[in-house]
N, C-alpha and C positions, 0 to 999 in steps of 0.2 A: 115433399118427402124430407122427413130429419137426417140433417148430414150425417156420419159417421163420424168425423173431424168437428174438435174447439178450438178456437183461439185460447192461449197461455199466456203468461205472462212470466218471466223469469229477474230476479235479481238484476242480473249482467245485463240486459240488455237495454239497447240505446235507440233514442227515439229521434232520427236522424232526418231533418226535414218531411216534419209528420209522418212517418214513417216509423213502424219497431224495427230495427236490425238485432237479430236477424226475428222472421216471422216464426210462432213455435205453436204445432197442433198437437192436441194431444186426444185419444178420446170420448166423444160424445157420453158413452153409457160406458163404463171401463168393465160392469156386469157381463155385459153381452162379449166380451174380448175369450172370456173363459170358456162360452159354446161355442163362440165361430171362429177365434183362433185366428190363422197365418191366410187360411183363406177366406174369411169375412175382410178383413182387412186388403187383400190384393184389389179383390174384387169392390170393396170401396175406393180404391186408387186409380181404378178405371175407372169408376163411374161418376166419379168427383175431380181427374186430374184436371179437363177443359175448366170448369166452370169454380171450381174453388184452388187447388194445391197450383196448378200454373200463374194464375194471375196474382195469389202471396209470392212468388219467385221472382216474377217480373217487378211487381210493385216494392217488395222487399231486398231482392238479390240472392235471400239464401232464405231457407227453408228448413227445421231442425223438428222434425216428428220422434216425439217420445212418449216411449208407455204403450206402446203395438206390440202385437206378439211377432216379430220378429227377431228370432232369436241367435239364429247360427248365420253360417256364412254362405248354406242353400236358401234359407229365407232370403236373404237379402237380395241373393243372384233374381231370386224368383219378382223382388220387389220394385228392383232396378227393369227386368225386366216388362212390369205393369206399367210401370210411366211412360214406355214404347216409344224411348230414344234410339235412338240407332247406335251399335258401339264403336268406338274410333281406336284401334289399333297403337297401343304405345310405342310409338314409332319414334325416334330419334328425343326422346323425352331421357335427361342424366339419374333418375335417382333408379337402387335397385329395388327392382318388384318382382315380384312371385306368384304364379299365378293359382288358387287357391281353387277354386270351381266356378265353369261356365264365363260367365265375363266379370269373375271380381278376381281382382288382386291385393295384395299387402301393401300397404301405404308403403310409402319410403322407409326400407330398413334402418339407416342407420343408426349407429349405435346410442342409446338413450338418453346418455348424457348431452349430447348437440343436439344446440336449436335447429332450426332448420328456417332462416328468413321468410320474409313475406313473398308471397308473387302470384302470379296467374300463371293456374298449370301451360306448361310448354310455351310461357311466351317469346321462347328464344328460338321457335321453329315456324314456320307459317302455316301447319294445319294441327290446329289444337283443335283442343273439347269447347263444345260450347256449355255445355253443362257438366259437372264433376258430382258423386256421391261419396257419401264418409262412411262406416260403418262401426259401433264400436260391438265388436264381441266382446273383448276381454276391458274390463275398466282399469285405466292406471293406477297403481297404489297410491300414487300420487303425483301433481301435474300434467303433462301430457295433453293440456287443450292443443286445438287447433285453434290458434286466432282467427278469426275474418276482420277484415277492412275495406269498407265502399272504394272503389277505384278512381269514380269521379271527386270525391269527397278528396282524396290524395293529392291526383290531380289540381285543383281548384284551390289549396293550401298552398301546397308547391309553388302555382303562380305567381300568389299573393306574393310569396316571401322570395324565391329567388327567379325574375322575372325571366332575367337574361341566358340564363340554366337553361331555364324550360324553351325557350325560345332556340337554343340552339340546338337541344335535346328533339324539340321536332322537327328542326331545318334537318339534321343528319342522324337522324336514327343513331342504333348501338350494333358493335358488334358483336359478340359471343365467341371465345376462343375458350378449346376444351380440350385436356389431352385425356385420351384412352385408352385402358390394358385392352387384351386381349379377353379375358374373362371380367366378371363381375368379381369388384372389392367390395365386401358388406362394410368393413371399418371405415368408409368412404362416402357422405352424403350425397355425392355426384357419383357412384364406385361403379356406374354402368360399362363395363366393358363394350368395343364395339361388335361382337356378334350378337349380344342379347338389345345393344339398341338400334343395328338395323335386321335383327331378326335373321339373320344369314352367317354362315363362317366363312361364305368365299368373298373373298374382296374386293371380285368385283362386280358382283351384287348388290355391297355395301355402299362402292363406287354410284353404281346408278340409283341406290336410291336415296343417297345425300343428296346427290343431284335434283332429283324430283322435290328435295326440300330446300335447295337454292344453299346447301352446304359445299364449301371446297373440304377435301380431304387431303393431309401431306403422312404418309406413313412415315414409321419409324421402327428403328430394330425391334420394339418390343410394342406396337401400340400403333395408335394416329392420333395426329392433331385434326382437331375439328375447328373451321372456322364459320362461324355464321353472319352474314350481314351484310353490308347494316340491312339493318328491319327496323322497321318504327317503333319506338318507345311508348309513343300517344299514340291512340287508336280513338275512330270517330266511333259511338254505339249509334248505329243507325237505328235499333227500336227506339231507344229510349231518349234520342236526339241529344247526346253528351260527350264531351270529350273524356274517356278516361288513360290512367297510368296506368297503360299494360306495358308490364317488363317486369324484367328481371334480375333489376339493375342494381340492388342493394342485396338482394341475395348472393349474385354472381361476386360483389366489389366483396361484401364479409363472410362471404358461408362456401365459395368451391376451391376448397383446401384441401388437400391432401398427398400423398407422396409426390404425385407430378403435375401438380397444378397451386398455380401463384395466384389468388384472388384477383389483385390488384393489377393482373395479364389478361385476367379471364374475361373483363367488359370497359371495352372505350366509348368515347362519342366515332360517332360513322366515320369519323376522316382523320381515323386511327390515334385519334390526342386524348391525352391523357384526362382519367372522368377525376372532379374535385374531391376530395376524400372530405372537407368539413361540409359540404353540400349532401355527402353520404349518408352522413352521420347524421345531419339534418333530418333528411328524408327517412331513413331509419326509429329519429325519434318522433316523428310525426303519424308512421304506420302503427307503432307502440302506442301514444296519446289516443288515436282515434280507434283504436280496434276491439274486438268484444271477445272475449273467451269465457265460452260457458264449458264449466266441466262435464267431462262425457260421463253418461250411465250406459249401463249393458244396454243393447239395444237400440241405443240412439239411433235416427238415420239424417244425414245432413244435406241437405242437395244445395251445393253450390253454383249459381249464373257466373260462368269463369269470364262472362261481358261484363261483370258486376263486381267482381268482388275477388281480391287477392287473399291469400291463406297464407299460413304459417304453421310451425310447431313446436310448442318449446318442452324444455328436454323434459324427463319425468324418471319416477323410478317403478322398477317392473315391478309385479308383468303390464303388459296395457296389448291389446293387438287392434288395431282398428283397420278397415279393409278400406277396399277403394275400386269404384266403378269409374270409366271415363268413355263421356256418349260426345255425336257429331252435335 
């Protein structure tokens, strides 16, 4: 039987230990899109996801389908929901989101002008996504990708170059320290208040369910401090038998600014000493060097392995809306 799905080939992308990063389908007969529309396509997503679109994710890390009729942000829910992930609750994760229909939300609001560093969603919690989806409704006027960068690939640079870093970085993990209003700041990259990030107004609610994610909490007149850690930085991929850089350690050191938070407070090494700022900046320029940004088109849908591959977003000028699923 003829697949429904091609292999693509794009500009930007990078052929990363024989491998393309990221992997890109587009369709088979783009004819046939016109009669069968939103539901030829679901219904190719089930019948294809085992035997072709998962094993481009595993083998690849990220997965970028363009040119489907998928067009709003009911399609996508509908789309997200054919691949038959299970959904994982944004639970103590910093950026704000919105929830738009069914299980998508608005990528990270913040304001257009900031970047938004590299990282793996919620790696500063211990029950993240294992998988992440993008969606673009609205196309940027201009800029506006989403970078991806392999994690092992990061990793495995890192080593090379600052041996000793990395070495201590997995003796004592990182911690995470984050203060929080009471409500959500959109002018704020991290601007989650803490009732919308443990889903509660009573506090002590909030109380048990930081706990359930191995958070301390210290309130304050107006807010809390959130303390996380340590948690590992390296992570083993047991599929894929690789060490990668999961954290969030360059994003936390230059990108969680704002009225009540000091980057350079916001992530130590585990045994509370201070993380090296030109090692930062290293790491920083290496997730840059190695990372692929393909510009979004309406429609796009991106599925990222968050066991694979860190993201980013740099700034752009409006309008751009791109949405956001996140599965166990």
């Amino acid at each position: 039987m003829a697949s429904f799905f091609q292999d693509a080939r794009l500009p930007q992308q990078r052929v990363v230990e024989g491998v393309a990063f990221p992997a890109v389908l587009v369709p088979s007969a783009p004819a046939s899109l016109a009669t069968g529309g939103v539901d030829e396509f679901l219904a190719a997503v089930r019948s294809e996801r085992a035997s072709r679109l998962e094993p481009l994710v595993r083998d690849a890390g990220a997965l970028l389908l363009r040119g489907f009729p998928a067009r709003t942000a009911a399609d996508f829910d509908r789309a997200v929901d054919a691949f038959g992930y299970e959904e994982l609750p944004y639970v103590g994760g910093a950026a704000p989101r919105t929830n738009v229909v069914g299980r998508v939300f608005t990528a990270n609001e913040s304001p257009p002008d900031q970047k938004i560093p590299f990282h793996h969603e919620m790696a500063q919690v211990p029950t993240f996504p294992s998988k992440l989806f993008f969606f673009c409704e609205v196309e940027p006027k201009s800029g506006g990708e989403t970078p991806i960068v392999l994690s092992h690939y990061v990793y495995k640079r890192m080593k090379e170059k600052f041996p000793e870093f990395v070495e201590k970085l997995e003796k004592d993990g990182l911690i995470y320290t984050r203060v929080l209003g009471e409500g959500d700041d959109p002018s704020s990259p991290i601007g989650r208040g803490w009732q919308s990030t443990f889903l509660t107004k009573d506090k002590a609610v909030a109380e048990e369910r930081a706990a359930q994610l191995g958070m301390k909490l210290e309130w304050t007149d107006d807010g809390v401090k959130t303390i996380m850690g340590p948690i590992p930085a390296v992570k083993w991929d047991e599929s894929r038998g690789r060490k990668i850089w999961f954290n969030s350690m360059v994003a936390a050191y230059t990108g969680w600014k704002d009225a009540r938070n000091d980057p350079v407070k916001a992530v130590t090494f585990g045994d509370g000493s201070p993380l090296p700022a030109d090692v930062i900046a290293e790491c920083g320029k290496i997730l840059e060097e190695e990372c692929v940004a393909v510009p979004w088109q309406h429609g796009d849908i991106l599925l990222i392995d968050n066991w694979a591959v860190l993201h980013s977003r740099r700034s752009f000028e409006p309008p751009r809306r791109v949405l956001a699923s996140l599965c166990k």
